[in-house]
N, CA and C atoms as an extended XYZ file, in Angstrom:
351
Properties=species:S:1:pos:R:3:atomname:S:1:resname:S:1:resid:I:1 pbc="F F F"
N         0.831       -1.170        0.000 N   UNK     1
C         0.000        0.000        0.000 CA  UNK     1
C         0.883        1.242        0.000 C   UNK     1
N         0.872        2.524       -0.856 N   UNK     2
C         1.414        3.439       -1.325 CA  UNK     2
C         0.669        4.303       -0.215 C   UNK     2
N         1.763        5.113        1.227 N   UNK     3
C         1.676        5.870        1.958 CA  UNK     3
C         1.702        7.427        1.912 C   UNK     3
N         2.153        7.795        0.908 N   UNK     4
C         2.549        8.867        0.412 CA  UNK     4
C         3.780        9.299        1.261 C   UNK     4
N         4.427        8.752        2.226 N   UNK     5
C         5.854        9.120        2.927 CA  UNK     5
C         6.858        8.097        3.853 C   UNK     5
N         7.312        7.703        4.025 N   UNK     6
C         8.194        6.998        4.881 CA  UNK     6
C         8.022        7.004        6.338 C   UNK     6
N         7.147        8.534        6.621 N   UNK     7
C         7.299        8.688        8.104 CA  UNK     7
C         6.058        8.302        7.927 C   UNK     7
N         4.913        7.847        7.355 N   UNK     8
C         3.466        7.486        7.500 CA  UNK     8
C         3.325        6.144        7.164 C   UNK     8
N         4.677        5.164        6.702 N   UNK     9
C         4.666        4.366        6.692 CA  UNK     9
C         5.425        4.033        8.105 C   UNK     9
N         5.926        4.406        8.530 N   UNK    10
C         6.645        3.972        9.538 CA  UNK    10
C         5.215        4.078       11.369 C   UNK    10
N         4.558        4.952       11.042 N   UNK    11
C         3.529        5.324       11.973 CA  UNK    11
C         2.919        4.328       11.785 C   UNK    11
N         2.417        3.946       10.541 N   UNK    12
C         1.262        2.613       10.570 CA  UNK    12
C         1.981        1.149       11.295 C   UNK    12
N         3.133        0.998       10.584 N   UNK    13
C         3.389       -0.225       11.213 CA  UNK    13
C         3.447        0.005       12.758 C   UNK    13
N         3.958        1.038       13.678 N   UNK    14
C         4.168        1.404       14.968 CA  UNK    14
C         2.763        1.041       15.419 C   UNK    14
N         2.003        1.415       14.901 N   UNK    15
C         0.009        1.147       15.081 CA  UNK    15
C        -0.315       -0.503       14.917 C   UNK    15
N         0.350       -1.454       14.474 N   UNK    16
C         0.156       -2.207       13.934 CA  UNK    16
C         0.464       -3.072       15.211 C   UNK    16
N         1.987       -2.749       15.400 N   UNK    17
C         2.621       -3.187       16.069 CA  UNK    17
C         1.991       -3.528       17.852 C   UNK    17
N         1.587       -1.931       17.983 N   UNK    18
C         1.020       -2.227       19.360 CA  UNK    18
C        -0.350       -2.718       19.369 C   UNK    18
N        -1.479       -2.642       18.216 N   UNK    19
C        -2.516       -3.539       17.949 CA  UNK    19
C        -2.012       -5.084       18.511 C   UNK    19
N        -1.079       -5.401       17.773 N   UNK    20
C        -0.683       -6.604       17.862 CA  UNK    20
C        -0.326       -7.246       20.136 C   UNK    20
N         0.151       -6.112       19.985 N   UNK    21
C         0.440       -6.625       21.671 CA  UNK    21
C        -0.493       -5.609       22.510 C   UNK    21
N        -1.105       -5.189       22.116 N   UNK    22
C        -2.834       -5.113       22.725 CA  UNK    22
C        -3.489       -5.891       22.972 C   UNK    22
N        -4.014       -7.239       21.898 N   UNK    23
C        -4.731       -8.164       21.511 CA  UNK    23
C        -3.884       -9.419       21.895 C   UNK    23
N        -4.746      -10.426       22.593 N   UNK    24
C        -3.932      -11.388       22.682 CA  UNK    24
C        -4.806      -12.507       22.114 C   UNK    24
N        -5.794      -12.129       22.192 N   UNK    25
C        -7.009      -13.485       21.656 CA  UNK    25
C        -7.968      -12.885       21.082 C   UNK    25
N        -8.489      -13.147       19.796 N   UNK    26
C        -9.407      -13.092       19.053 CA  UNK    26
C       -10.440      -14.280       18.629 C   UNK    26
N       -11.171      -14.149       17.719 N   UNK    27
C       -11.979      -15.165       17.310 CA  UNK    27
C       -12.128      -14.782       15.825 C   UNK    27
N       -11.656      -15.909       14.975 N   UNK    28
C       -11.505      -16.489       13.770 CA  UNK    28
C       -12.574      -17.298       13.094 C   UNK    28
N       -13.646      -16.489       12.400 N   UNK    29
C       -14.505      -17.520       11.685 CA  UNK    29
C       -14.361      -17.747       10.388 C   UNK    29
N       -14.178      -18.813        9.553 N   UNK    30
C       -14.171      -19.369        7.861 CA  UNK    30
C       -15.422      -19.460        7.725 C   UNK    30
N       -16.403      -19.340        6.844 N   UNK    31
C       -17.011      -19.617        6.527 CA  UNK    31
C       -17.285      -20.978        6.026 C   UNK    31
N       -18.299      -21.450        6.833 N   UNK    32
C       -17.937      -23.335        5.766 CA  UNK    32
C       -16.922      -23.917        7.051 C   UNK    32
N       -16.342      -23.731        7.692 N   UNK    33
C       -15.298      -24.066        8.296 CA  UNK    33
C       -15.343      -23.927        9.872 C   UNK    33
N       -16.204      -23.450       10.511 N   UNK    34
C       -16.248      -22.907       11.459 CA  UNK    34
C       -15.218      -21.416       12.286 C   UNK    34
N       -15.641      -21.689       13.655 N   UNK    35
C       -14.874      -20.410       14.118 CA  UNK    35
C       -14.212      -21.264       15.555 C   UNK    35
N       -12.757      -20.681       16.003 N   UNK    36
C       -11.880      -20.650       16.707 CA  UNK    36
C       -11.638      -19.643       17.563 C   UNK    36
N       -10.881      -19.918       18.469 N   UNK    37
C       -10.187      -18.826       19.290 CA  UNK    37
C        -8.939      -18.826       18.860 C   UNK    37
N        -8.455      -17.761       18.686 N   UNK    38
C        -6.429      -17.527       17.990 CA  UNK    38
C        -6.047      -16.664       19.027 C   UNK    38
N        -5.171      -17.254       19.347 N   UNK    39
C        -3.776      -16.897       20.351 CA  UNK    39
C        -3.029      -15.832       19.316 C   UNK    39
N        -2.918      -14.385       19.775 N   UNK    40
C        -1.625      -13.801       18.257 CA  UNK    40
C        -0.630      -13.252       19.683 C   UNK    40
N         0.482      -13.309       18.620 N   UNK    41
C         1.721      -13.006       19.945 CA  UNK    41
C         2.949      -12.264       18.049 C   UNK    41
N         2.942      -11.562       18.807 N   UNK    42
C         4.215      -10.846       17.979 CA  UNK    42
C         5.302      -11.768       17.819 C   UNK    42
N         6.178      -11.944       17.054 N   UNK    43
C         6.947      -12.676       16.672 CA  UNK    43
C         8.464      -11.921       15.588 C   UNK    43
N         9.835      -12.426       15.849 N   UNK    44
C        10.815      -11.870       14.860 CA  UNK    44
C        10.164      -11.709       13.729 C   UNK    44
N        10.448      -10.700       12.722 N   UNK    45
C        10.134      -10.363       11.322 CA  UNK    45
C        11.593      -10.680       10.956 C   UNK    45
N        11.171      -11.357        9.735 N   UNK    46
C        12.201      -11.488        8.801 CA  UNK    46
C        12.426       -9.808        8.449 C   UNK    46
N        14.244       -9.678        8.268 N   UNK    47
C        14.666       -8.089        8.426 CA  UNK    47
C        14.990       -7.553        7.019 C   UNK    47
N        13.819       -7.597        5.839 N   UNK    48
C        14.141       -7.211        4.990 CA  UNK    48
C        13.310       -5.869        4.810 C   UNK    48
N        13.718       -4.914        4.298 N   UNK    49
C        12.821       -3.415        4.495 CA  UNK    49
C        13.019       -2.812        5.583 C   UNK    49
N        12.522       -1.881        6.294 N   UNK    50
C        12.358       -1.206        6.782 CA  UNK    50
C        10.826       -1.217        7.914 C   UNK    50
N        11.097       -0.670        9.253 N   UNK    51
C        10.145       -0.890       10.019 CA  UNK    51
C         9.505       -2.052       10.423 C   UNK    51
N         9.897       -3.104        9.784 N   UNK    52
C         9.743       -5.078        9.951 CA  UNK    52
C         8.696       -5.169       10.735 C   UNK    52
N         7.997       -5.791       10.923 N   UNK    53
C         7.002       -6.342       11.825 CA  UNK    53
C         6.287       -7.745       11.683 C   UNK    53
N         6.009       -8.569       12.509 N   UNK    54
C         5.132      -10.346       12.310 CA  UNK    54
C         4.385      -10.348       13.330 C   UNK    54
N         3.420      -10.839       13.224 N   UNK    55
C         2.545      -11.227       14.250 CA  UNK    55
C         1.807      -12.969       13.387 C   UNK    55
N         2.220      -14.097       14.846 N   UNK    56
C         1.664      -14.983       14.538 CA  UNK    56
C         0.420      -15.524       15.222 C   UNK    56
N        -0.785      -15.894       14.052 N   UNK    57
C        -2.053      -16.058       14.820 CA  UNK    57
C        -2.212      -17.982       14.904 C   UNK    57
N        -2.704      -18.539       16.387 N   UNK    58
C        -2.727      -19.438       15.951 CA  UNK    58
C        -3.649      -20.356       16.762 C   UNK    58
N        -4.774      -20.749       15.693 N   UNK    59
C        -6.533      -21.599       16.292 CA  UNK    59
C        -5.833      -22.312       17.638 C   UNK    59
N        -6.574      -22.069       18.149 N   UNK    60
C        -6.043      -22.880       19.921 CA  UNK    60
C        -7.381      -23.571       20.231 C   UNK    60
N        -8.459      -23.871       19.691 N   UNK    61
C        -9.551      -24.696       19.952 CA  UNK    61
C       -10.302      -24.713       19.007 C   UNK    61
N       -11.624      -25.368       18.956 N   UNK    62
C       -12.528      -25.614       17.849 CA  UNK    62
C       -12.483      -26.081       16.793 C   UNK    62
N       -13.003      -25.222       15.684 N   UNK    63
C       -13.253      -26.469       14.885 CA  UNK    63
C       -11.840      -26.005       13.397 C   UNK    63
N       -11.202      -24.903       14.207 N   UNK    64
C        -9.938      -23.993       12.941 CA  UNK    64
C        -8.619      -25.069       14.077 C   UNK    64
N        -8.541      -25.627       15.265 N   UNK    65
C        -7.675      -25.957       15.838 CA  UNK    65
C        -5.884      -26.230       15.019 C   UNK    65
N        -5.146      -25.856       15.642 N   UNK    66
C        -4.163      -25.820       14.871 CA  UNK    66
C        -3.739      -25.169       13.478 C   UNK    66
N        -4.079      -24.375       13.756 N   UNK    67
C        -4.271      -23.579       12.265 CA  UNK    67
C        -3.625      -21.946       12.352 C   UNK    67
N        -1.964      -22.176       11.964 N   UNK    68
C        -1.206      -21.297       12.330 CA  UNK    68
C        -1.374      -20.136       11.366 C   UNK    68
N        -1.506      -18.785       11.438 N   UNK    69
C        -1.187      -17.834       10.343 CA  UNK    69
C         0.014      -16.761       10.684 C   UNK    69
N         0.421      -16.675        9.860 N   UNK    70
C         1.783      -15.422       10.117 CA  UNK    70
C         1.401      -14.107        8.720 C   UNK    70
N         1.426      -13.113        9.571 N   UNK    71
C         1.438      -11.676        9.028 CA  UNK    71
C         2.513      -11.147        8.836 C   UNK    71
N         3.178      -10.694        7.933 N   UNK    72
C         4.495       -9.766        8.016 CA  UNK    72
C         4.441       -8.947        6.885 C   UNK    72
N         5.062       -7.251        7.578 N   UNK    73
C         4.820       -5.814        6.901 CA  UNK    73
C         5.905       -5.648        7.238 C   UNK    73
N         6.435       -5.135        5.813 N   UNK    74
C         7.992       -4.262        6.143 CA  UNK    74
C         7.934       -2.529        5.317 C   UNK    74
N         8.399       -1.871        5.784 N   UNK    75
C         8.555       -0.844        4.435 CA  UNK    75
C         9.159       -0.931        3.622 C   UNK    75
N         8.877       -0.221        2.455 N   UNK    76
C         9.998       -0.252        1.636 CA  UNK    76
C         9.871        1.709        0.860 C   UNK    76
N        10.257        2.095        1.078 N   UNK    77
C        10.596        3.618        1.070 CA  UNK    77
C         8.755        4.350        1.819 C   UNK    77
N         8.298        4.539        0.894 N   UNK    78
C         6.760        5.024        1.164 CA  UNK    78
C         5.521        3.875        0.816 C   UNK    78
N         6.364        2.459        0.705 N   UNK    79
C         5.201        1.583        0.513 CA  UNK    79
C         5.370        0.640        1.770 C   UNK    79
N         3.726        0.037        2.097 N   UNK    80
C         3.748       -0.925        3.245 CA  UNK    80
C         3.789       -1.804        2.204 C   UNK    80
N         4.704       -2.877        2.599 N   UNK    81
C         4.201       -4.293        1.554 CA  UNK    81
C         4.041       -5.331        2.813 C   UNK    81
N         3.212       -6.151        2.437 N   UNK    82
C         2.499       -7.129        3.334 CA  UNK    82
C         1.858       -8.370        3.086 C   UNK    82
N         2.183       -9.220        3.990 N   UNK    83
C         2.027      -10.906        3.399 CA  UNK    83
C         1.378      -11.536        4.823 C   UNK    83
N         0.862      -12.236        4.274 N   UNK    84
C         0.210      -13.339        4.694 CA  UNK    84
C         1.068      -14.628        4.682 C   UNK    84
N         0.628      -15.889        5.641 N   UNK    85
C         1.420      -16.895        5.121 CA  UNK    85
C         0.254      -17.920        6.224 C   UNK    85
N        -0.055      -18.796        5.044 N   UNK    86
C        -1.047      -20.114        6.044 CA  UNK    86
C        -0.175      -21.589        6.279 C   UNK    86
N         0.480      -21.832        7.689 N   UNK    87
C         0.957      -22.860        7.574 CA  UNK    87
C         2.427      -22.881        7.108 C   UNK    87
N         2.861      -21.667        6.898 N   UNK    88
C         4.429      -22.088        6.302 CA  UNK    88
C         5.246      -21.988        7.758 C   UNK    88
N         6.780      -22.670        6.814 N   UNK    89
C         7.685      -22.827        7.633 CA  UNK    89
C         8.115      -21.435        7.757 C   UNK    89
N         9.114      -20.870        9.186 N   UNK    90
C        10.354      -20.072        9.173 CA  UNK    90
C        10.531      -19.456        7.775 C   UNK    90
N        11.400      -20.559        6.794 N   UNK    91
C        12.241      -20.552        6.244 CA  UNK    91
C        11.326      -20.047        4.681 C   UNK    91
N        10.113      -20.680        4.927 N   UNK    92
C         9.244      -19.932        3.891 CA  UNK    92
C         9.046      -18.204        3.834 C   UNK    92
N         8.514      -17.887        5.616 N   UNK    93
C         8.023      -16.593        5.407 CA  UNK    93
C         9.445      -16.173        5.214 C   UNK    93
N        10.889      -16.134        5.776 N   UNK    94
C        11.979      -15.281        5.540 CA  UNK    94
C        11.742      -15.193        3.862 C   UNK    94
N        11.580      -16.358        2.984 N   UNK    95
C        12.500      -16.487        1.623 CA  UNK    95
C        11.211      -15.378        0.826 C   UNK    95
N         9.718      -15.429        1.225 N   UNK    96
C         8.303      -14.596        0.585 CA  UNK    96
C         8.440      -13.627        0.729 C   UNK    96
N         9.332      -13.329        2.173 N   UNK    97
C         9.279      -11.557        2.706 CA  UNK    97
C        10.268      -10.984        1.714 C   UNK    97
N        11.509      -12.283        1.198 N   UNK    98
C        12.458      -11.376        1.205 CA  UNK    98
C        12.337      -11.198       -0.688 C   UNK    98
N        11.386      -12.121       -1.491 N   UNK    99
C        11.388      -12.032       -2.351 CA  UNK    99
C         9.774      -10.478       -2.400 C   UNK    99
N         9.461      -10.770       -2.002 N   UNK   100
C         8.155       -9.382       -2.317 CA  UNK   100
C         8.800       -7.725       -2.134 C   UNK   100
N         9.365       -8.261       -0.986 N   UNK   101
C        10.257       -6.680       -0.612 CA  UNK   101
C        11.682       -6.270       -1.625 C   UNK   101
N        12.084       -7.238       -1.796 N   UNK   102
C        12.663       -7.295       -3.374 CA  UNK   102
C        12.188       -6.898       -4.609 C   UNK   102
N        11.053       -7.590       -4.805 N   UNK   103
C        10.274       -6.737       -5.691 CA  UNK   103
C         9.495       -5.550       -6.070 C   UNK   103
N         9.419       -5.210       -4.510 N   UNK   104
C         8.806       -3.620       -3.979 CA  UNK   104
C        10.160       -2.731       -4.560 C   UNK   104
N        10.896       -2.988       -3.893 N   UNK   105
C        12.230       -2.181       -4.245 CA  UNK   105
C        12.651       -2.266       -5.513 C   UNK   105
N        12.497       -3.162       -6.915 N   UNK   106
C        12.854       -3.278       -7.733 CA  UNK   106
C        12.290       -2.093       -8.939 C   UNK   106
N        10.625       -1.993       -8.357 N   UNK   107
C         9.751       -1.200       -8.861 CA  UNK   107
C         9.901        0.388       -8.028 C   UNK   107
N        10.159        0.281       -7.043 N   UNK   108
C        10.839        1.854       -6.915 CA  UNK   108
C        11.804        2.244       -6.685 C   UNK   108
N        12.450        1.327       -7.641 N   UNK   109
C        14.074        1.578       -7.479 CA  UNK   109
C        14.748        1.964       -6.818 C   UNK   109
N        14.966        1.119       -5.648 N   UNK   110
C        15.674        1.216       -4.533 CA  UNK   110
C        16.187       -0.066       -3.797 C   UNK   110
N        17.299        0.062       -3.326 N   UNK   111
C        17.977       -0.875       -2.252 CA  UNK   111
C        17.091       -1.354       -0.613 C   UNK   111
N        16.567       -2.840       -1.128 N   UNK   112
C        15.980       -3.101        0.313 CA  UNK   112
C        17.093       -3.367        1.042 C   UNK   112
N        16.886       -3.037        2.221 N   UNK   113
C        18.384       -3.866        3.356 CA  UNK   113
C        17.804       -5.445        3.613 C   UNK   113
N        19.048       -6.207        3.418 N   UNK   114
C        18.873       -7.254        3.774 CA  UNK   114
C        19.668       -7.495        4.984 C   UNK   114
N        19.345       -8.795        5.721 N   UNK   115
C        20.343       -8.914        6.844 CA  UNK   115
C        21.866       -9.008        6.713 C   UNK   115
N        22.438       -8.836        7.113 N   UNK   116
C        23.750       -9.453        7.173 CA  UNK   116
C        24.520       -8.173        6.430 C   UNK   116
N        23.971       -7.224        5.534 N   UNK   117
C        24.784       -6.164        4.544 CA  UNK   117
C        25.203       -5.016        5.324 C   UNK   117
């Protein structure tokens, strides 16, 4: 999502962030599928972009039981880019974050930071 600035991208995720450790339990309904209670607890963001953030949600009863989701928003100059992930590994959300935020940056031509650089 196109913020129009860096510092309004950086405010949303800060909003996001403490949403996230505000909330500790919600309720999750699918349609067709029933509804759950989800445990969300903030979690490391893979550190590609700017302002990083994860929050993992995950069915703790009923009829969604076991049913992990991971959120992760990074910036990338004045854009939020943001993913979803149902069920993946670690090693998935690092490699999705780091390929989308890659591609954010490719299209506004710019250098994402990756770890380790």
């Amino acid at each position: 999502d196109a913020m129009g600035s860096a510092d309004a991208v950086k405010a949303l995720l800060a909003a996001y962030k403490a949403a996230v450790g505000a909330c500790g339990r919600v309720t999750l309904t699918i349609p067709g599928q029933g509804s759950s209670t989800v445990k969300v607890v903030a979690v490391p963001a893979p550190q590609f972009g700017q302002h990083t953030l994860a929050a993992r949600m995950t069915a703790t009863g009923g009829s969604l039981a076991g049913l992990e989701i991971t959120q992760v928003a990074a910036g990338v100059k004045d854009v939020v880019v943001s993913m979803t992930f149902v069920a993946a590994s670690p090693d998935d959300v690092d490699g999705g974050t780091a390929a989308a935020a890659g591609k954010a940056g490719d299209v506004l031509k710019t250098v994402v930071s990756v770890p380790g650089t």
